[in-house]
C-alpha angles and dihedrals in degrees: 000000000000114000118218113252145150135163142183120235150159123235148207122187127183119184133176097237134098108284116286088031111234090222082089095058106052087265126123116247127273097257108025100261132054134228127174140172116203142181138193133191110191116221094198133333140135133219114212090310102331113099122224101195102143101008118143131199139165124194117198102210130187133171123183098226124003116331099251087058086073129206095116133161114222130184130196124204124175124187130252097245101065104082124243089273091052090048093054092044089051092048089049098054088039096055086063093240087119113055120232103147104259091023088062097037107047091058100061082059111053107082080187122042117176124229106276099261119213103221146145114280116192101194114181101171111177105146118273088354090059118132136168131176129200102214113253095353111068140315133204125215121190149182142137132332105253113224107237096222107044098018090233120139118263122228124199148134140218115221112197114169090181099049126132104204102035131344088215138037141161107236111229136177111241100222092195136350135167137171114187102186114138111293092004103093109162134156125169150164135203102000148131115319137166132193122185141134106238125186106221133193128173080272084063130246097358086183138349132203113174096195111126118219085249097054083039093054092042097057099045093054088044079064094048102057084035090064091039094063 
């Protein structure tokens, strides 16, 4: 039986495709297999009666050929600092037994999952300048898309109103990622990435804005001095 949930949070994702990834878009990875190292810090959320305000986890994810094909590796850390309830609440989302769009649909596709690892999760996010680690296992630092000609940053967006992970995002280029777990042995440089803030329930995203509180603050200060003149 299914548990109500949803929750609020703030995401980072790395990938090893071109930038923009067309897995969103019904294509087949660049290069023919996909890899991807992702974090979340939830805002706010619940999970039946166990609150997730403050809670952090990364998964390290890899699939051989496209991820509908199916025979993928996933790996699930949670940071320290959620309690044992809100550990149990994020494994069970995360197994897929719980709906939630992405969260139901990576797992029937993993043949090997990892033991959950309790481990540190540093999580900045703050738009195209968002980064996270998982200490000792990976880490994901990214920024803007740099156009090749003039060398300027690069600003865009993917709207997906299907999507089953966000429905907006902020495409990044991820300047640098690894993950070194086992059998997940990535390194990678100047590829896909995505930063947004989704709402979630046990239907899926339900909305994203990828605006950070900085670039929030900013523009609306921006406004301000704008009206004062």
């Amino acid at each position: 039986m299914v548990t109500k949930w949803e929750f609020e949070a703030e995401y980072i994702q790395s990938c090893n495709c071109d930038y923009g990834c067309p897995c969103n878009f019904n294509g087949l990875p660049t290069s023919g297999n996909c890899e991807a190292l992702n974090a979340y810090h939830i805002r706010r959320g619940r999970f039946g009666s166990t609150r997730l305000d403050g809670v952090t986890f990364a998964e390290g994810l890899c699939w051989p050929k496209a991820i509908h094909e199916g025979n993928g590796v996933g790996a699930l850390y949670i940071d320290p600092g959620a309690t044992a309830d809100q550990r149990k609440a994020i494994e069970e989302i995360w197994s897929g037994k719980q709906g939630g769009g992405v969260f139901e649909v990576f797992p029937k596709t993993w043949t090997r999952v990892h033991m959950p690892k309790v481990v540190k999760v540093d999580f900045h996010y703050d738009g195209y300048d968002s980064w996270f680690s998982v200490d000792g296992i990976g880490e994901v630092h990214s920024g803007h898309i740099k156009n090749p000609v003039s060398g300027l940053p690069f600003s865009g967006e993917v709207v997906l109103p299907g999507g089953i992970n966000f429905k907006r995002a902020l495409i990044t280029s991820i300047r640098r990622w690894s993950l070194h777990d086992g059998d997940l042995q990535m390194d990678h440089e100047n590829c896909a990435g995505f930063a947004t803030i989704t709402r979630y329930n046990e239907k899926g995203p339900i909305a994203s804005n990828p605006i950070s509180r900085r670039a929030a603050s900013a523009r609306r200060g921006r406004r301000r001095q704008s009206r004062s003149r």
